[in-house]
N, C-alpha and C positions, 0 to 999 in steps of 0.2 A: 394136164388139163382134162383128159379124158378122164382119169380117176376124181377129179372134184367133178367134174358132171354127173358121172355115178351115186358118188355119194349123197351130192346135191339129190340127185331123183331117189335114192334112197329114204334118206329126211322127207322128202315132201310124202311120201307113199306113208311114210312112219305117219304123219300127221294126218292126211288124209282120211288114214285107218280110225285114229283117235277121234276125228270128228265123225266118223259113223258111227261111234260107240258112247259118245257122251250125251248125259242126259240135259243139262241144261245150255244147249250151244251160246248164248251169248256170254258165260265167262271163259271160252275159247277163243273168241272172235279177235282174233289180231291181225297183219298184215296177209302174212302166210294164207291163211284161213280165206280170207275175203280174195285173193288169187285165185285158191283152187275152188270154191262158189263160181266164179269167174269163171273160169274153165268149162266148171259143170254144165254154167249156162249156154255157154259154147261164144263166150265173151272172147276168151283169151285161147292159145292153144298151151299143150305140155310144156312144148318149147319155151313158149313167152312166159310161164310160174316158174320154169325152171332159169330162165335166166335171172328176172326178176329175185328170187332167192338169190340164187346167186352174187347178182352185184350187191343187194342190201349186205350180205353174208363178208362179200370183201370190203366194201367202201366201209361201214359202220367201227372198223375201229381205228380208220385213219380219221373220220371225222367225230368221234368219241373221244380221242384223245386231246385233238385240237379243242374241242368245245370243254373236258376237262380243265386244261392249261391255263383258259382264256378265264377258267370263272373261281380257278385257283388265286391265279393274278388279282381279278377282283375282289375278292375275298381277302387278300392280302392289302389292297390299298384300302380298305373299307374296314378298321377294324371293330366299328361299333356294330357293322351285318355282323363279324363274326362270331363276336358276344353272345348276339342275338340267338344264332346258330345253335351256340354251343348250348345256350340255357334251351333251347326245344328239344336238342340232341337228350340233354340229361333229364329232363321231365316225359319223353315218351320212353325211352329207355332204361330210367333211374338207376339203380346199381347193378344192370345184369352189363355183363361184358359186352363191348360192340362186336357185330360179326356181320362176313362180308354178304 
């Protein structure tokens, strides 16, 4: 626990750093970002961005998965979406190989 706090405050100083150095802040502005603003403001404390991280950091792939699962399913019972799918997949994509 105490090494993922570390590294947790690690990451956020990483980012931190990055937002005093980038020129156009709003295509940085993501969760993260608007915490440590927060912070600045003296909204939030270290502790509370760094928890925050943190629980986004674990819970996100127990509920990524499930919401994966769920729209696999769907996709599955729906097989004209996934027609649909496939022909946008191949017209923004066309013959370059998919990659993750």
């Amino acid at each position: 626990s105490k090494d993922l706090k570390g590294a947790m405050e690690t990451l956020i100083e990483q980012k931190r750093q990055k937002l005093s150095t980038v020129e156009k802040l709003d295509e940085h502005m993501d969760f993260a970002s608007q915490l440590i603003f927060a912070q600045n403001r003296g909204d939030l404390t270290a502790e509370n961005v760094n928890q925050c991280v943190l629980e986004m950091m674990i819970a996100a792939p127990d509920t990524l998965s499930v919401t994966l699962f769920f729209m696999l399913i769907l996709i599955a019972e729906h097989p004209t979406v996934e027609e649909e799918m496939m022909r946008e997949i191949e017209t923004v994509v066309g013959k370059q190989e998919l990659q993750n």
